[in-house]
C-alpha positions in Angstrom: -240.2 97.1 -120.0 -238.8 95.4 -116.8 -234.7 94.3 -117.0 -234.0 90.2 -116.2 -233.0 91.4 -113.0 -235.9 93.3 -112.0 -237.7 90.1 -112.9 -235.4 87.7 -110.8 -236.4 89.8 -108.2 -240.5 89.3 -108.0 -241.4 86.8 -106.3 -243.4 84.2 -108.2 -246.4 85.3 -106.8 -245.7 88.8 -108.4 -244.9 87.3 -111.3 -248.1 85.5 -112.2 -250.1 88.4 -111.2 -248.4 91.0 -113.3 -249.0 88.6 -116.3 -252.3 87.2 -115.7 -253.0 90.8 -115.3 -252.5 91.4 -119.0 -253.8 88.1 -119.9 -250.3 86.4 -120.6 -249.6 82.4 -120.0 -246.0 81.1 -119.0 -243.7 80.0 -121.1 -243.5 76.0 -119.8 -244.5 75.3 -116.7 -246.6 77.6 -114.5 -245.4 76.0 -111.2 -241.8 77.3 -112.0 -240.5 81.1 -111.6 -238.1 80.8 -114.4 -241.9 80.3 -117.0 -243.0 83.1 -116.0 -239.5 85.1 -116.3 -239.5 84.2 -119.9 -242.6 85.5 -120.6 -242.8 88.7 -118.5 -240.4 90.8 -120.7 -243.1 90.7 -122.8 -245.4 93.1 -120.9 -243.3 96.2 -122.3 -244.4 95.3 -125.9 -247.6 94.8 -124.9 -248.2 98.1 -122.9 -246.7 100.5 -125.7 -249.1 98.8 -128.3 -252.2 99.1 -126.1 
């Protein structure tokens, strides 16, 4: 599971990778870091149930 401030630190490159990755949309608008912030804490769920 990644902490708000390891996520502030990807860039939003990183950020749409890592969730793309695992198939996962932003949360609002793709063009902005802070939709893919929201959804990103997410991944830790998703990772312990796979």
């Amino acid at each position: 599971m990644f902490t708000r401030t390891e996520l502030e630190l990807l860039t939003l490159a990183q950020l749409k990778i890592l969730c793309n990755r695992y198939g996962l949309r932003p949360t609002g608008s793709g063009a902005y870091k802070v939709g893919w912030e929201a959804t990103a804490p997410n991944l830790g769920y998703i990772l312990k149930t796979n």
